[in-house]
C-alpha positions in Angstrom: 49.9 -18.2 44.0 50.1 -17.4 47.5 47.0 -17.5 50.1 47.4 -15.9 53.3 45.0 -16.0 56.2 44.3 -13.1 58.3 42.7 -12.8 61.8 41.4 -8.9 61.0 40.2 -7.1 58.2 43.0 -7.1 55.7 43.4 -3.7 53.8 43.7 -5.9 50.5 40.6 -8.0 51.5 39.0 -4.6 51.9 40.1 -3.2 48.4 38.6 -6.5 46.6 35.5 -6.0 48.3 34.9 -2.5 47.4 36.0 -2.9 43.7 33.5 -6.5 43.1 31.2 -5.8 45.4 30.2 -2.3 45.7 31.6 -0.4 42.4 31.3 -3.3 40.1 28.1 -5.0 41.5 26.5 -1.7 43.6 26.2 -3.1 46.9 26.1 -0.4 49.5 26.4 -2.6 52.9 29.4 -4.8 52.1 31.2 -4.0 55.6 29.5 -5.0 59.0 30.2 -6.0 62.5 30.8 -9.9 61.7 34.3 -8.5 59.7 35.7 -7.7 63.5 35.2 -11.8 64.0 35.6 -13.6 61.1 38.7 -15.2 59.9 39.7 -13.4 56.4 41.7 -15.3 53.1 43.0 -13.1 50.6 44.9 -14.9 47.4 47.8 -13.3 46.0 49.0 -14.0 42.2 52.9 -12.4 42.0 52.1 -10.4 45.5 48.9 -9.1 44.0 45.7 -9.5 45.6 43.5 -11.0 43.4 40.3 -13.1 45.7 39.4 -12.9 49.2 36.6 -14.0 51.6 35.5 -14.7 54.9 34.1 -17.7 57.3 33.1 -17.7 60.6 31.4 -19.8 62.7 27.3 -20.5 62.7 24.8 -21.0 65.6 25.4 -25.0 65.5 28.3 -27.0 66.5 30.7 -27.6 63.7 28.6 -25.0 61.5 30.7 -22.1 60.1 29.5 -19.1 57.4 31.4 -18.2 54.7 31.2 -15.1 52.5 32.0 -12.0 50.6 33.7 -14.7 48.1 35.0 -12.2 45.4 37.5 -12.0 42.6 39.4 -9.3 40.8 37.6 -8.5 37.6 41.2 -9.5 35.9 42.1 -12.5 37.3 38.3 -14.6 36.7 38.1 -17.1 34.8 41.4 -18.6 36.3 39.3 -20.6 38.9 40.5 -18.5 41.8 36.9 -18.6 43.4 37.6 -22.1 43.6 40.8 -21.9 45.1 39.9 -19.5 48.1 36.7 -21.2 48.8 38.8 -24.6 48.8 41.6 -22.9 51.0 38.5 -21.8 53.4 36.8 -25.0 53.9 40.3 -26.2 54.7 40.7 -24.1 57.3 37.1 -24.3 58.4 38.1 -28.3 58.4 41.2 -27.7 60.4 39.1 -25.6 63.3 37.1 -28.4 63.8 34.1 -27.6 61.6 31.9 -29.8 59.5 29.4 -28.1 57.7 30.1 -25.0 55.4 26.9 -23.1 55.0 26.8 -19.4 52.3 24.7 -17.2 50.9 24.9 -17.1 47.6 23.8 -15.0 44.7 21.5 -16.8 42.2 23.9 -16.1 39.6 26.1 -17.7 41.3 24.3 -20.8 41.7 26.0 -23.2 39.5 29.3 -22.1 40.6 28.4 -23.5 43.7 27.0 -26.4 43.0 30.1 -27.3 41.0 31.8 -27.1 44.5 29.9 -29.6 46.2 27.0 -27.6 47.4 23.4 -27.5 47.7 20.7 -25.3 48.0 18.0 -25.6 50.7 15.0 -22.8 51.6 13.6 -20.3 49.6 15.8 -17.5 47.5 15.5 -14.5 49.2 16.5 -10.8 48.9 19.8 -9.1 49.6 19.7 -5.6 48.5 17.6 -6.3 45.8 19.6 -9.2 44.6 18.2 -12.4 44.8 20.5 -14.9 46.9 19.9 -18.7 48.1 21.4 -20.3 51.3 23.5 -23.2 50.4 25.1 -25.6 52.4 28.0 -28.7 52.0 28.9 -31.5 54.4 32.8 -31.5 55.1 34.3 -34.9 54.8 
């Protein structure tokens, strides 16, 4: 397992994200104009990409988003998520941040949670999905 951090939208992180998020799940806005800023992970398992997501920073000091969490249909259940959202937080750490905040799906919820996060306002709609804003405390 390799992770590799990029500064750009990756062609692999891009691939991921069409396949989970859009073909697989139906999104239809899964690129915007935050992709040209944030900082992009992408986790490789024999030189295949298999996760990816993004972070970048939030309106407070030390805050920083991160997002677009998604793993190969074929490589779940392997705790990848896990992985890249660990490798993020490192990095978010390393930048100087303190506080991760997401967006999350409801679904994905207890995944979350597991993680060391926390919900906090009210669920609300993204393309008819229902997310919640969570948020953890980096130590």
């Amino acid at each position: 397992m390799d992770i590799k951090v990029y500064h750009t939208l990756y062609k692999d992180a891009v691939k991921i994200r069409k396949e989970v998020f859009m073909e697989e799940q139906g999104f239809h806005d899964e690129f915007d104009e935050t992709d040209e800023n944030a900082v992009h992970l992408v986790l490789y398992i024999d030189q295949i990409p298999a996760a990816t997501c993004r972070f970048f920073p939030g309106q407070t000091q030390g805050e920083y988003i991160v997002g677009r969490i998604a793993v190969e249909k074929e490589f779940r259940g392997k705790h990848l998520g896990s992985r890249i959202l660990s490798a993020a937080e490192s990095e978010i750490r390393n930048s100087g941040g303190s506080t991760v905040r997401l967006h999350a799906q409801q679904q994905a919820r207890p995944f979350y949670e597991k993680q060391g996060y926390s919900a906090f306002g009210e669920p609300d709609f993204d393309e008819d999905c229902p997310h919640i804003w969570m948020e953890k405390a980096l130590t």
